[in-house]
N, C-alpha and C positions, 0 to 999 in steps of 0.2 A: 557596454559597448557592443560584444558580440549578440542583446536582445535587440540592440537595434540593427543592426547588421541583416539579422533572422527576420526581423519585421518586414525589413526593407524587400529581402527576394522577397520573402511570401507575399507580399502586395503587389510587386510587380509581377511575380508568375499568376496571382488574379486578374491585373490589369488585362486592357489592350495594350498598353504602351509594347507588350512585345514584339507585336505582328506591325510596328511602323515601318512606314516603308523606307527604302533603304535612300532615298535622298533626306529624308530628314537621319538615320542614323549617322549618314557623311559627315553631316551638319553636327551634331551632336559631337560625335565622337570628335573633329575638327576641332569645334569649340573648347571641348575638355582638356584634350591632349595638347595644342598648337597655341590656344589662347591665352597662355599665361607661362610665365617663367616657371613654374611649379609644375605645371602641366607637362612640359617638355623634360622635366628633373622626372616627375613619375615614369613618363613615357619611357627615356631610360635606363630606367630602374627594370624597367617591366622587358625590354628589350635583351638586358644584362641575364636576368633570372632567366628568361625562356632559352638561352644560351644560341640565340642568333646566328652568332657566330663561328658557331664549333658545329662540328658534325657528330649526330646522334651516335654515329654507326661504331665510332671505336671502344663504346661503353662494354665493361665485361659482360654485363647477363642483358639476355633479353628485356627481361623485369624495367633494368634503368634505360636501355634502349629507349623502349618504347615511351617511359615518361617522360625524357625527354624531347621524344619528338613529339610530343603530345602537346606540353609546353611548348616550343618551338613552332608548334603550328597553331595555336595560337598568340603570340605574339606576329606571324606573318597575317593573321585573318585580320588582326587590330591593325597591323599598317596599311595593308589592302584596303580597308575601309576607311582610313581616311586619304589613304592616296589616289585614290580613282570615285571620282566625281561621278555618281550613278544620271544614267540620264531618265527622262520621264519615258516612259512603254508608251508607242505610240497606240491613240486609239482603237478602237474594234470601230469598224465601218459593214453598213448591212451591206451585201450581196445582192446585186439587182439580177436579175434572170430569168 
């Protein structure tokens, strides 16, 4: 399990698939997380762990502090992304002059 796991980054940090743009990541991550009953049970999971709801700041050492807000802000980048619908960049238009 954890050689497929290892296989899985290392192909994707070769792909393209990283640098896709962020209206299909919307999409994507939407699909994963929102699309299914299971999806929405990890989501929480994933929400629960990053400790969402607590604040980093009353941890004794800095050390935990900061992993926490580390986890923490990633679980807000994950809901950020699927919660805000990227719009398409509008075009580059030439310059007449």
């Amino acid at each position: 399990m954890i050689d497929d796991i290892d296989h899985l980054l290392t192909e994707y940090a070769r792909s393209k698939a990283a640098e896709r743009n962020p209206i299909d990541r919307h999409r994507e991550f939407s699909r994963v997380f929102l699309g299914s009953e299971e999806g929405k049970r990890v989501l929480a999971d994933i929400v629960a762990w990053g400790n969402m709801w607590k604040s980093s700041i009353y941890a004794q050492s800095s050390d935990v502090t900061a992993a926490r807000e580390g986890a923490r802000r990633l679980v807000l980048q994950i809901l950020a992304t699927i919660s805000v619908e990227p719009t398409d960049p509008p075009t580059q238009q030439g310059k007449e002059g």
